[in-house]
N, C-alpha and C positions, 0 to 999 in steps of 0.2 A: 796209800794215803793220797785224797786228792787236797790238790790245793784251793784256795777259797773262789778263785773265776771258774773252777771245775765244778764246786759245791753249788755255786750259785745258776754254773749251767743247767746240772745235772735238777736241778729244784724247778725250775723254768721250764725243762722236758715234760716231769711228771704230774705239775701243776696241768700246762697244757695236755696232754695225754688223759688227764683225769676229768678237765672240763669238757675235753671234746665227749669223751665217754658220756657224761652226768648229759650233756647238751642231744648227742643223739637218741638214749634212753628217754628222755624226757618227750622228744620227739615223737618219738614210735609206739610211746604207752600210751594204750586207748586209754585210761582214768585220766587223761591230764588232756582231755580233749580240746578244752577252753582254752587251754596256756596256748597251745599249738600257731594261731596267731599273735600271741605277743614274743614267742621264741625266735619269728621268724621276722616278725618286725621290727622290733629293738634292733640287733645287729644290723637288718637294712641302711634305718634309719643312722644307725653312728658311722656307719662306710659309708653313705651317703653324704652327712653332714661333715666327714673327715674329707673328702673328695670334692667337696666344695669351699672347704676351709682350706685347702693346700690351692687351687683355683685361686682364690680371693687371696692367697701371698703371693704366688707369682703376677696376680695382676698389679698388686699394689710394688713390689719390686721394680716391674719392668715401667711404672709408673712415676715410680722417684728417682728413678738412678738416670742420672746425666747423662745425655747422648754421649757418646764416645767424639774425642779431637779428630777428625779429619784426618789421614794420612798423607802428608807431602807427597809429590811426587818424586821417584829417585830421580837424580840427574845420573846420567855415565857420565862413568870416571873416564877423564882423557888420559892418553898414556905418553 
């Protein structure tokens, strides 16, 4: 018996495993000639706009966050 984060892995696997299959099949069959550029452009296109979407957080982070305080200098400790 698996328990329910095993259930939900194991669905996540076969899902992925299933689309990769349906994805390359769809690929390689001459009848589906015309898809052939939108199979290949769609995903481009969402890794690209994801890769520019995670760019435009860090810019806007490194953009509002306050310089950091200065660090004193140590003094030594006299003995």
């Amino acid at each position: 018996m698996v328990n329910k984060d095993q259930g939900i892995g194991w669905l996540i696997c076969i899902l992925c495993v299933a689309i990769a299959a349906a994805y390359t099949f769809a690929l390689l069959y001459p009848a589906l000639e015309a898809l052939r550029l939108w199979l290949v452009a769609i995903p481009v296109f969402i890794a690209f706009i994801a890769v520019l979407g995670i760019g435009a957080w860090i810019g806007w982070t490194m953009a509002t966050t306050p310089p950091p305080k200065p660090i004193e200098e140590i003094q030594p400790e006299t003995t």
